[in-house]
N, C-alpha and C positions, 0 to 999 in steps of 0.2 A: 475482441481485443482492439484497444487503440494505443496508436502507434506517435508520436510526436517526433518531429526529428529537427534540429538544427545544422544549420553548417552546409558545406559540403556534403553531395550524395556519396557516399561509403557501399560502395560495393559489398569487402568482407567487414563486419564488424567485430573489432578486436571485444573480448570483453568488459577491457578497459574503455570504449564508449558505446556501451550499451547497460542502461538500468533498464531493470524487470520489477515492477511493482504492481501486485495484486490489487483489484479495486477494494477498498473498506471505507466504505459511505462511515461509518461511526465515526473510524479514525480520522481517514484524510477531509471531510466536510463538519464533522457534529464533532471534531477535536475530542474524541473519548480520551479517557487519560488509563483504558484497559489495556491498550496497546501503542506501539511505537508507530503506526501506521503513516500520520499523517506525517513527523519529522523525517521521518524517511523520504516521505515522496517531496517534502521542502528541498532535502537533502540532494537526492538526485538531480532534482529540477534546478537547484544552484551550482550545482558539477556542471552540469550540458553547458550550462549558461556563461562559467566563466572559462573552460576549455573552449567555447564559441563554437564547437561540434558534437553530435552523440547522438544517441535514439531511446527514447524511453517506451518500452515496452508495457503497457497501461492495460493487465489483464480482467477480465472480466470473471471473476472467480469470487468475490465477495466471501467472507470469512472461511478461505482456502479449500472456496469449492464449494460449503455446504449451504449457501444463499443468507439472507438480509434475515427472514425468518426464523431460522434454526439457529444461528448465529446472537437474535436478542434472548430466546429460548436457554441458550446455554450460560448466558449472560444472567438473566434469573435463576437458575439451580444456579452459580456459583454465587450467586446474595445468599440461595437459602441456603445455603452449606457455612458459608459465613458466619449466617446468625446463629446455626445451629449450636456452631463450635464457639461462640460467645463471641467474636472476631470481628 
């Protein structure tokens, strides 16, 4: 997990500054357009920035847990399922 923080040190963090975004190398670096990944994490990262405090929580979980591997895997079965179905 990495952690990024702005601002002032916050003891309790309310949820209101604190984003939680799972890593997705697709999304937030290679901009897939299979998921919301990478706006999200634009998103949060321009919250913290213009509230001038917050902590973003940058998990290490790559497609929710199941890694970079299984994750482009799944991403081919849902091409073939596609073509199957003429799509």
């Amino acid at each position: 997990m990495r952690a990024i923080r702005r601002g002032e040190m916050v003891i309790v963090v309310d949820d209101e500054d604190r984003e939680n975004e799972e890593q997705c190398l697709t999304g937030d670096s290679l901009c897939s357009v299979r998921c919301d990944c990478g706006p999200q994490l634009d998103q949060a990262m321009r919250r913290i920035a213009e509230e001038g405090r917050g902590v973003l929580l940058y998990l290490s979980q790559e497609g929710r847990g199941i890694g970079l591997a299984d994750k482009i895997r799944a991403y081919q079965l849902q091409d073939e399922r596609t073509r199957h179905r003429g799509g």
